[in-house]
C-alpha positions in Angstrom: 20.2 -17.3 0.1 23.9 -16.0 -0.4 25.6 -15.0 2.1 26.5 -12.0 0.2 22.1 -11.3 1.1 23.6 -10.6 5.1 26.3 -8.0 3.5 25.6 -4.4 2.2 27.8 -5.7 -1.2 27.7 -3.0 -4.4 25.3 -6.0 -6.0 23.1 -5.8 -2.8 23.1 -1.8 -2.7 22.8 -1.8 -6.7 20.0 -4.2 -6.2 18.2 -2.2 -3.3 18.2 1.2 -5.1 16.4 -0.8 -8.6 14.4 -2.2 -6.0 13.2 1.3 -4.0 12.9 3.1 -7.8 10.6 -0.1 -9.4 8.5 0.1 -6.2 8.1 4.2 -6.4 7.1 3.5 -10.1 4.7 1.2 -9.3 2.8 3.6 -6.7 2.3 6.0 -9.2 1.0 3.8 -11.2 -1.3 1.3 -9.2 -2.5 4.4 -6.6 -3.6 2.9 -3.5 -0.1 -0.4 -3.8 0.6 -1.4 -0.8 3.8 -3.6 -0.9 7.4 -4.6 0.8 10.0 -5.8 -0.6 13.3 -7.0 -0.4 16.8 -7.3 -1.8 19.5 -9.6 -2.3 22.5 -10.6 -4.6 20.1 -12.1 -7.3 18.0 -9.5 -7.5 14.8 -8.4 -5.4 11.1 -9.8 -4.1 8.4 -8.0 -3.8 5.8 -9.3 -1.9 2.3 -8.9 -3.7 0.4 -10.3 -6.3 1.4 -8.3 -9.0 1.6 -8.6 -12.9 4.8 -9.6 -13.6 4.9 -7.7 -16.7 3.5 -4.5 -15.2 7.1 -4.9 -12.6 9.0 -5.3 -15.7 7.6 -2.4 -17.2 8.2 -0.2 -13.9 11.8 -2.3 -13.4 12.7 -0.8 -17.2 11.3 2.6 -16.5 13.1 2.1 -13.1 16.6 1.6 -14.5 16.4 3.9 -17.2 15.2 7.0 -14.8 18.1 5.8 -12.5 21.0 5.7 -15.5 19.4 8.9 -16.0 20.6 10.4 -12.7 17.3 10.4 -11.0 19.5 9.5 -8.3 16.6 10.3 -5.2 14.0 7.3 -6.6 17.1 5.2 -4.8 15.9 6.3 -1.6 12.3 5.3 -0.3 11.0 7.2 2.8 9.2 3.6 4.2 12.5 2.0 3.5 13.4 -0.9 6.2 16.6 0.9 7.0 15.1 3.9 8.1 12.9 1.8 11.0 16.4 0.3 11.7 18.0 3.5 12.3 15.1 4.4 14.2 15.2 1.9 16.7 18.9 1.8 16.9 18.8 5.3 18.3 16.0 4.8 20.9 18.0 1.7 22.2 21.2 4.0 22.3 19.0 6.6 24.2 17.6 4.3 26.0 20.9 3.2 27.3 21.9 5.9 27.8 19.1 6.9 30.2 19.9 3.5 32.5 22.9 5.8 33.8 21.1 8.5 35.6 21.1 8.0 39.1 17.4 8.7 39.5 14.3 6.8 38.4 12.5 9.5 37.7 15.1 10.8 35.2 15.7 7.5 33.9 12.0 7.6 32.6 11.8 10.9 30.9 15.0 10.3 29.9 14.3 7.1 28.2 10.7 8.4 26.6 12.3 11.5 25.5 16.0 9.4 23.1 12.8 7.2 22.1 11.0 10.1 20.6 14.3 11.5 19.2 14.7 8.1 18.0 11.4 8.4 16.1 11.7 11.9 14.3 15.1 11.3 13.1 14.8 8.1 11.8 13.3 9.4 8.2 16.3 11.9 7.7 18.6 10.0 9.1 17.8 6.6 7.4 17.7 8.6 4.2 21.2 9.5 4.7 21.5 5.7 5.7 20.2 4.9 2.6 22.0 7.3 0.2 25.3 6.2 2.0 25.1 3.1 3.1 22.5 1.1 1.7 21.5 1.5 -2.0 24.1 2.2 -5.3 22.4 4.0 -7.7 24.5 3.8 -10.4 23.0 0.9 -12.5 25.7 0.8 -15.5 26.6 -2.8 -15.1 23.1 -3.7 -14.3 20.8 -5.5 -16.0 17.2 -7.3 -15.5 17.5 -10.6 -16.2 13.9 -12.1 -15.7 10.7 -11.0 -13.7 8.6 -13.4 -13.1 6.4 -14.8 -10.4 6.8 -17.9 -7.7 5.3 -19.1 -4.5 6.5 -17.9 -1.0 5.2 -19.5 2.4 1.8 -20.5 0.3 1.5 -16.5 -1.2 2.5 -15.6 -4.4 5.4 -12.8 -5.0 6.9 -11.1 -7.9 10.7 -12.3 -7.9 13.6 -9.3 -10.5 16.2 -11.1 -11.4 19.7 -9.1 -12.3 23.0 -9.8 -13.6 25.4 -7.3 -14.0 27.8 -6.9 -16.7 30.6 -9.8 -17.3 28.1 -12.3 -16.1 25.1 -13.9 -18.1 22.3 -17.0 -17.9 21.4 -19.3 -20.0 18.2 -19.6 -17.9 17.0 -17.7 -15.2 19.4 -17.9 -12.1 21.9 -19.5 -14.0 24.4 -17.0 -13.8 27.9 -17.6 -15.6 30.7 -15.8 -15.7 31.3 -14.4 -19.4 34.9 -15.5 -19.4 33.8 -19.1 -18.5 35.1 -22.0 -20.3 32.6 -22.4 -23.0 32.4 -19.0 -25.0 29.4 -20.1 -27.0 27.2 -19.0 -23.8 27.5 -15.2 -24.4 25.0 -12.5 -23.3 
Protein backbone atom coordinates (compact mmCIF):
# COMPACT_ATOMS: atom_id res chain seq x y z
CA UNK A 1 0.00 0.00 0.00
CA UNK A 2 1.19 3.70 -1.09
CA UNK A 3 0.65 6.22 0.81
CA UNK A 4 -0.61 7.98 -2.10
CA UNK A 5 -3.92 4.95 -1.34
CA UNK A 6 -4.76 7.43 2.00
CA UNK A 7 -4.78 10.66 -0.49
CA UNK A 8 -7.62 11.54 -3.05
CA UNK A 9 -4.45 11.91 -5.77
CA UNK A 10 -5.67 12.42 -9.72
CA UNK A 11 -4.25 8.50 -10.05
CA UNK A 12 -6.52 7.58 -7.04
CA UNK A 13 -9.71 9.63 -8.46
CA UNK A 14 -8.69 8.43 -12.11
CA UNK A 15 -8.49 5.01 -10.65
CA UNK A 16 -11.95 5.25 -8.66
CA UNK A 17 -14.04 6.48 -11.56
CA UNK A 18 -12.51 3.09 -14.00
CA UNK A 19 -13.25 1.41 -10.94
CA UNK A 20 -17.27 2.68 -10.37
CA UNK A 21 -17.75 2.43 -14.60
CA UNK A 22 -16.02 -1.47 -14.78
CA UNK A 23 -18.31 -2.35 -11.73
CA UNK A 24 -21.67 -0.62 -13.42
CA UNK A 25 -20.64 -2.80 -16.51
CA UNK A 26 -20.41 -5.68 -14.90
CA UNK A 27 -24.07 -5.45 -13.23
CA UNK A 28 -25.52 -5.22 -16.44
CA UNK A 29 -23.93 -7.90 -17.46
CA UNK A 30 -23.87 -10.55 -14.53
CA UNK A 31 -27.70 -9.43 -13.22
CA UNK A 32 -27.95 -10.32 -9.79
CA UNK A 33 -23.45 -9.17 -8.97
CA UNK A 34 -23.08 -8.33 -5.87
CA UNK A 35 -19.55 -6.87 -5.28
CA UNK A 36 -17.24 -4.02 -3.43
CA UNK A 37 -14.44 -2.72 -4.43
CA UNK A 38 -11.75 -0.56 -3.93
CA UNK A 39 -9.17 1.87 -5.34
CA UNK A 40 -5.74 2.84 -4.99
CA UNK A 41 -2.58 4.24 -6.95
CA UNK A 42 -1.98 0.80 -8.80
CA UNK A 43 -5.13 0.33 -9.80
CA UNK A 44 -8.43 -1.22 -8.13
CA UNK A 45 -9.73 -4.69 -6.29
CA UNK A 46 -12.73 -5.95 -6.48
CA UNK A 47 -13.69 -8.33 -4.19
CA UNK A 48 -15.45 -11.45 -5.84
CA UNK A 49 -14.67 -14.38 -7.66
CA UNK A 50 -14.91 -13.16 -10.97
CA UNK A 51 -13.43 -14.06 -14.50
CA UNK A 52 -10.72 -12.08 -14.85
CA UNK A 53 -11.22 -11.78 -18.42
CA UNK A 54 -14.91 -11.00 -18.13
CA UNK A 55 -13.35 -7.58 -15.75
CA UNK A 56 -11.12 -6.93 -18.64
CA UNK A 57 -13.65 -7.01 -21.01
CA UNK A 58 -16.03 -4.60 -18.79
CA UNK A 59 -12.53 -2.55 -17.67
CA UNK A 60 -12.07 -1.98 -21.82
CA UNK A 61 -15.75 -1.27 -22.32
CA UNK A 62 -15.30 0.83 -19.12
CA UNK A 63 -12.58 3.15 -20.32
CA UNK A 64 -13.74 3.49 -23.69
CA UNK A 65 -17.46 4.61 -22.54
CA UNK A 66 -15.59 6.99 -20.19
CA UNK A 67 -13.04 8.57 -23.03
CA UNK A 68 -16.34 8.76 -24.61
CA UNK A 69 -17.72 11.29 -22.08
CA UNK A 70 -20.07 9.00 -20.41
CA UNK A 71 -18.87 11.02 -17.62
CA UNK A 72 -22.02 9.69 -14.96
CA UNK A 73 -20.71 5.73 -15.01
CA UNK A 74 -17.83 7.70 -12.67
CA UNK A 75 -20.34 8.06 -10.07
CA UNK A 76 -21.91 4.82 -8.39
CA UNK A 77 -25.02 5.44 -6.14
CA UNK A 78 -23.55 2.49 -3.42
CA UNK A 79 -20.28 4.27 -3.61
CA UNK A 80 -18.34 4.14 -0.05
CA UNK A 81 -18.18 7.91 -0.13
CA UNK A 82 -21.65 8.43 -0.14
CA UNK A 83 -22.13 6.29 3.41
CA UNK A 84 -19.14 8.63 4.48
CA UNK A 85 -20.97 11.66 3.71
CA UNK A 86 -23.78 10.15 5.30
CA UNK A 87 -22.45 9.63 8.58
CA UNK A 88 -20.39 12.62 8.57
CA UNK A 89 -23.62 14.75 8.61
CA UNK A 90 -25.50 12.76 11.27
CA UNK A 91 -22.31 13.15 13.59
CA UNK A 92 -22.37 16.98 12.74
CA UNK A 93 -26.12 16.93 13.57
CA UNK A 94 -25.72 15.03 16.20
CA UNK A 95 -23.32 17.53 17.63
CA UNK A 96 -25.07 19.87 17.03
CA UNK A 97 -28.12 18.59 19.08
CA UNK A 98 -25.62 18.12 22.37
CA UNK A 99 -26.18 22.07 22.64
CA UNK A 100 -29.80 22.37 23.35
CA UNK A 101 -30.33 22.94 26.86
CA UNK A 102 -33.06 20.32 27.04
CA UNK A 103 -33.05 16.54 26.93
CA UNK A 104 -35.86 16.23 25.31
CA UNK A 105 -34.77 18.43 22.44
CA UNK A 106 -31.43 16.97 22.38
CA UNK A 107 -33.23 13.67 21.36
CA UNK A 108 -35.46 14.77 18.47
CA UNK A 109 -32.91 16.78 17.68
CA UNK A 110 -30.28 14.23 17.32
CA UNK A 111 -32.89 11.53 15.57
CA UNK A 112 -34.10 14.20 13.23
CA UNK A 113 -29.73 15.56 11.72
CA UNK A 114 -29.46 11.61 11.70
CA UNK A 115 -32.38 11.17 9.25
CA UNK A 116 -31.20 14.35 7.33
CA UNK A 117 -28.00 12.60 7.49
CA UNK A 118 -29.51 9.63 5.75
CA UNK A 119 -31.56 11.17 2.73
CA UNK A 120 -28.85 13.38 1.75
CA UNK A 121 -26.15 11.20 1.75
CA UNK A 122 -26.99 9.72 -2.02
CA UNK A 123 -27.14 13.38 -3.56
CA UNK A 124 -24.76 14.67 -1.71
CA UNK A 125 -22.07 11.91 -1.95
CA UNK A 126 -22.76 12.01 -5.63
CA UNK A 127 -21.66 15.50 -5.63
CA UNK A 128 -18.80 14.07 -3.36
CA UNK A 129 -18.01 11.83 -5.90
CA UNK A 130 -18.23 13.97 -9.01
CA UNK A 131 -15.99 16.62 -7.17
CA UNK A 132 -14.10 15.17 -4.93
CA UNK A 133 -13.54 11.61 -5.36
CA UNK A 134 -13.35 10.17 -8.98
CA UNK A 135 -11.55 11.84 -12.39
CA UNK A 136 -13.22 10.78 -15.18
CA UNK A 137 -11.05 11.77 -17.76
CA UNK A 138 -9.02 8.53 -18.49
CA UNK A 139 -6.66 10.02 -21.42
CA UNK A 140 -3.45 9.07 -19.73
CA UNK A 141 -4.91 5.85 -18.46
CA UNK A 142 -4.29 2.65 -19.31
CA UNK A 143 -4.99 -1.11 -18.01
CA UNK A 144 -2.11 -2.70 -17.50
CA UNK A 145 -3.06 -6.33 -16.30
CA UNK A 146 -6.28 -7.98 -14.68
CA UNK A 147 -5.71 -10.79 -13.18
CA UNK A 148 -6.62 -12.62 -9.98
CA UNK A 149 -4.76 -13.20 -6.45
CA UNK A 150 -5.62 -14.31 -2.95
CA UNK A 151 -6.84 -11.91 -0.18
CA UNK A 152 -7.32 -12.97 3.67
CA UNK A 153 -7.83 -16.78 2.19
CA UNK A 154 -10.69 -15.31 -0.66
CA UNK A 155 -9.91 -14.83 -3.96
CA UNK A 156 -10.31 -11.21 -5.70
CA UNK A 157 -9.98 -9.76 -9.16
CA UNK A 158 -6.88 -7.22 -8.83
CA UNK A 159 -6.90 -3.96 -12.51
CA UNK A 160 -3.81 -2.87 -12.82
CA UNK A 161 -3.17 0.76 -14.46
CA UNK A 162 -0.40 2.90 -15.55
CA UNK A 163 -0.91 6.09 -16.99
CA UNK A 164 0.93 7.54 -19.71
CA UNK A 165 4.89 8.26 -19.39
CA UNK A 166 5.05 5.23 -17.20
CA UNK A 167 5.28 1.47 -18.38
CA UNK A 168 6.02 -2.38 -16.91
CA UNK A 169 7.94 -4.74 -17.92
CA UNK A 170 5.83 -7.04 -15.69
CA UNK A 171 2.93 -6.46 -13.92
CA UNK A 172 3.52 -3.83 -11.01
CA UNK A 173 6.69 -3.00 -12.29
CA UNK A 174 6.06 0.38 -13.20
CA UNK A 175 9.00 2.53 -14.73
CA UNK A 176 9.17 5.68 -15.65
CA UNK A 177 9.45 6.06 -19.60
CA UNK A 178 12.29 8.46 -19.38
CA UNK A 179 14.28 5.90 -17.14
CA UNK A 180 17.78 5.18 -17.82
CA UNK A 181 17.44 2.19 -20.05
CA UNK A 182 15.31 3.27 -23.16
CA UNK A 183 14.96 -0.26 -24.50
CA UNK A 184 12.04 -0.74 -21.82
CA UNK A 185 9.37 1.27 -23.84
CA UNK A 186 5.63 0.87 -23.64
Amino acid sequence: MDAGDFLLTRRVRQNHALEHATVTILADALPGLSVSARSNTRGFTIFADLDPAIVRRCANEAMTRLRAGEAELAIHPNCGTNLAVGMALAMIGSLWSLTAMRPRTRVASALASSLAGVMAARPLGSLAQKYLTTQPDLSDVRIVDVRTRHLFGRRVVEALTATEGYCASAPGDYLRATCERPERTC
